[in-house]
N, C-alpha and C positions, 0 to 999 in steps of 0.2 A: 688866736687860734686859726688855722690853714683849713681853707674850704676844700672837699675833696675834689679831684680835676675831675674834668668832664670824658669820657671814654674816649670822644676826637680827640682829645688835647692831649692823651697820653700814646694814641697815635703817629698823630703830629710829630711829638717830641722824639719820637723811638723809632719810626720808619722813615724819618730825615725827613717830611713833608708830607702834607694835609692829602686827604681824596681828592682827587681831582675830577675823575670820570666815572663814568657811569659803565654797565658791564659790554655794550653796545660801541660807546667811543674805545674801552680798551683793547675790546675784543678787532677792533678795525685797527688801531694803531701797533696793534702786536703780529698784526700778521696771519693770529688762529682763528680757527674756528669757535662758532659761539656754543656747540655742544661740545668742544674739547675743554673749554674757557669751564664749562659748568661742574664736566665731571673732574679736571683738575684740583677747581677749589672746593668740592667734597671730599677729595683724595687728600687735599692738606690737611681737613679738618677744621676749616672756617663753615663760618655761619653762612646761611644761603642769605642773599640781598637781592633787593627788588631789582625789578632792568631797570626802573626809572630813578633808584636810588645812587647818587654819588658816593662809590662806597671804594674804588680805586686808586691809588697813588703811583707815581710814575715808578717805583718798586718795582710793584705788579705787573707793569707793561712791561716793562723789562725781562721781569724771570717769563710772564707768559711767550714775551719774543722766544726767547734765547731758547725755551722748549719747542717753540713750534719749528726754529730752525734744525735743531738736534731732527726732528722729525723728518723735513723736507730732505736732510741732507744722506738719511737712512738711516742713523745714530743708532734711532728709537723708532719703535714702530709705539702706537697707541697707544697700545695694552702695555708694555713697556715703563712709556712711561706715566701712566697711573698708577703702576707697583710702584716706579720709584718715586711718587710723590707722596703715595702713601707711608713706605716705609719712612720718606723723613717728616713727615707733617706727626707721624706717632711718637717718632722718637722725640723731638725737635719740642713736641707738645710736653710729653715728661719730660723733657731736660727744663724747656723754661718753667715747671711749676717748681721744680727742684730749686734752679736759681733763683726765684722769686720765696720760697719758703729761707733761704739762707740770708738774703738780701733783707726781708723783713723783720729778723733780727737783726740784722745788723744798721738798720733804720729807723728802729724803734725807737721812739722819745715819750715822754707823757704828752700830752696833747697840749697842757696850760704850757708845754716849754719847746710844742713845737714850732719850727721854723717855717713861715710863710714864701715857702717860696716863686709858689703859684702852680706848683704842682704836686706839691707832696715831696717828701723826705724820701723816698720809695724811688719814686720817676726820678727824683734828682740823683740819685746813687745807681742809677743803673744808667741813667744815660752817663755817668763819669767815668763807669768801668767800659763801658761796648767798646769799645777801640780793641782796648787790651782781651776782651773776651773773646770780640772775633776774632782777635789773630792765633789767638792757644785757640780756641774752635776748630778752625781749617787747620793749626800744628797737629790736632789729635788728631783729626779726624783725617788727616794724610798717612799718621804712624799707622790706624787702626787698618785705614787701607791697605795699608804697602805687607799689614802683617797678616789680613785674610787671604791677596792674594798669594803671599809665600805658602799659606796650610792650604790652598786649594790645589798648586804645581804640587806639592811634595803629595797630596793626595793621588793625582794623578799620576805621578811616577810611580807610586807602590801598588796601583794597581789598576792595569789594563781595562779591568770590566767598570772600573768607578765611572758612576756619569755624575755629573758635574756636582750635583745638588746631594749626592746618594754615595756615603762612603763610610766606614767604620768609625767608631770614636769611641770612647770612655767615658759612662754617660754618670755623674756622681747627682744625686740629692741629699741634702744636708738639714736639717730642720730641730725647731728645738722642743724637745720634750715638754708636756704640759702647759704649750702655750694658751690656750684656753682660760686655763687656771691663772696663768700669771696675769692676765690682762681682769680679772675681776679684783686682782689684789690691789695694783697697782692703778695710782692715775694718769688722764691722759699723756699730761707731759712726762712722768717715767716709764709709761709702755713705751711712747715714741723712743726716749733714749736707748730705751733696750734694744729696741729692733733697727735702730741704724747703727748701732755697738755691733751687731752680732751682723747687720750686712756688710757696714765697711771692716770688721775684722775678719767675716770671711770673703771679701773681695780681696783683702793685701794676700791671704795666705793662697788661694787660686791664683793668682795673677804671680807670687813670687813662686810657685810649684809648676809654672809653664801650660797652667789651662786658664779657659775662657770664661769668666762666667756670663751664661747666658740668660738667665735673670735674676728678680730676686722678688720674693712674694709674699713679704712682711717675718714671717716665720719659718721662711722656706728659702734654700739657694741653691737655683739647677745650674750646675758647672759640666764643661765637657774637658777632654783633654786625648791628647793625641796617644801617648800609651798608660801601659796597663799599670806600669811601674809609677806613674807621674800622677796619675788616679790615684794610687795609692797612699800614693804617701800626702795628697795632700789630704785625703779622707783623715788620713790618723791625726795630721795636724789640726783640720777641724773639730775632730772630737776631743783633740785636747787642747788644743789654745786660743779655742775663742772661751770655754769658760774660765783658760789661764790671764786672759785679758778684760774680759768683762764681766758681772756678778748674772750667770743667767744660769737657767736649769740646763741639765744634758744636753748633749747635739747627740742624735743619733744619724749612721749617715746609710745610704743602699747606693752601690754601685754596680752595672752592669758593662758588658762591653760587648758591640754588633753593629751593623748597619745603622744608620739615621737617615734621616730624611731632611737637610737643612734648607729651610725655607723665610727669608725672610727676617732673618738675626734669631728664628727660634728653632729649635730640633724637636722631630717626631717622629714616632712608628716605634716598635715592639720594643725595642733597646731601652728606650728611654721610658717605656710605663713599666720593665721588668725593674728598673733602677727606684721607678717610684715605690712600686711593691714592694720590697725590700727593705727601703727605707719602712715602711711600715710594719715591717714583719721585726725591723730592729729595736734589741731594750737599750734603755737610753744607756746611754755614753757608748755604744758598740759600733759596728759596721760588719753587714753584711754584704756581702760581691757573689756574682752568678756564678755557672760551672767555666764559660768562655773564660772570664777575667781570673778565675784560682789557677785556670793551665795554663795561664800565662805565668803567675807569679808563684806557683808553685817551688821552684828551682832558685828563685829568690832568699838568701842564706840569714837578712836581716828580716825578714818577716815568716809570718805563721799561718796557714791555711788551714781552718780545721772544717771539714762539714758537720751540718748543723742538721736537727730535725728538718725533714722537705716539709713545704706547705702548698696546699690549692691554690691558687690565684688565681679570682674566676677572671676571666678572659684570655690567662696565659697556659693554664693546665697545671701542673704539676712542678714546683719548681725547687729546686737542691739550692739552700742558701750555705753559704763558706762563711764562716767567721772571720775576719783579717784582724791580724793585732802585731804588736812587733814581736820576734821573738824571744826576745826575753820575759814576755809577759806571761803570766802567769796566768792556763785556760782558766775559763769559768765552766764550769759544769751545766749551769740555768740557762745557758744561751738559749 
């Protein structure tokens, strides 16, 4: 039987070499500052370490170099770059538990027939794939780039007053009916399957419909999308082919379309909680859209716009939900 590795030694293995320094020797060998040195590695999301604890590896002095030169040279100004080490210490943080939850299937043995390797089944298969991971890593993570900043030019072509952060979008929520209920039915391991059935089926169907999705919240998927038309259709594809794909209760979906506020890989402001309301005000398997996004698709010859009873919505006023459905379908009256 394989003794579990020691926390260094899975370090060691995974960061290419042991701590070396302390936060004092790194902070002098990097070049920065020792209150930049501190708020950085709060901004990644590590553990805070003592000054006199060896808890550094030449890694560290390196990305803290390379940061504090971005800085000297005007790159970055401070506050800069704490956002941008936040943003990947969050991401960065759910991506490796994700790969570590996928990984540890995939390393799994009984324990009488595991392999002694000296590190564990686990460390040994992840340090076999890093090569290949960081190279698809830096490939996506160039595509993702090259493809936000195309939707930020084309934002700013179509309209003069957009400042940078603050521009229209098509804001969808998609969620599954009675999920409360399903999760007392079911156990752990086939809740889990459910809800990563119903995220990666509604990731393919947003991602091949030309929007983003911008997260995913166990029972919930906030997607955006550049038009009104492209909203649309992937809404009706949501409500109909994630439960043509996997066995789960209704998606009902609310779409809106206005201003956003994007901040950070997430969207906010009125657009986006008029989208949530809706989804709410929706019975399952339907889709509701605001009065913005019906004048848009009104004139649209394959689909159906019908308004629905208005409802309250305390903090928006008064709000006129649309029915969307394709038009061959046949209305409902109960909407």
């Amino acid at each position: 039987m394989s003794s579990r590795p020691d926390p260094s030694e899975i370090e060691a293995v995974l960061l290419g070499g042991e701590a070396r320094y302390t936060r004092e020797e790194a902070v002098r060998l990097a070049g920065a500052s020792n209150d930049f040195t501190k708020r950085v590695w709060r901004a990644l999301g590590f553990a805070a370490r003592g000054e006199d604890a060896v808890a550094f590896t030449d890694g560290d002095v390196e990305a803290l170099r390379v940061t504090s030169e971005l800085m000297k040279n005007g790159v970055l100004d401070e506050d800069a770059a704490i956002r941008m080490a936040r943003a990947m210490g969050q991401t960065m943080a759910r991506l490796a538990e994700w790969q570590t939850s996928i990984l540890s299937t995939l390393s799994y043995e009984p324990q009488d027939r595991a392999a002694d390797d000296g590190h564990g089944p686990l460390v040994g298969l992840a340090q076999e794939l890093m090569p290949d991971i960081e190279n698809l890593l830096l490939y996506i993570w160039r595509r993702q780039l090259a493809a936000s900043i195309a939707r930020r030019i084309a934002f700013a072509r179509s309209s003069d007053d957009a400042a940078p952060t603050y521009f229209p979008l098509a804001v969808g929520f998609a969620d599954l009916v009675s999920f409360t209920t399903l999760s007392r039915e079911l156990d752990e391991v086939e809740l889990a399957e459910v809800v990563e059935g119903f995220e990666s089926t509604a990731t393919d169907i947003v991602a091949s419909g030309g929007g983003r999705v911008v997260k995913t919240l166990g029972d919930e998927v906030l997607y955006v999308a550049n038009t009104a038309l492209q909203a649309a259709e992937i809404a009706l594809q949501l409500a109909d082919g994630v439960k043509t794909h996997i066995e789960v209760p209704d998606v009902r979906v609310g779409l809106a379309y206005g201003p956003v506020l994007a901040l950070l890989g997430d969207v906010f402001g009125t657009t986006v909680n008029r989208s949530a309301r809706l989804t709410s005000f929706a019975r399952p398997g339907t889709i509701l859209i605001d009065e913005a996004l019906a004048d848009q698709l009104r004139d649209e010859p394959a689909l159906q716009v019908v308004a629905v009873r208005a409802r309250h919505a305390h903090g928006l006023g008064q709000l006129q939900p649309y029915a969307l459905r394709r038009s061959y379908e046949p209305a409902d009256p109960s909407v």
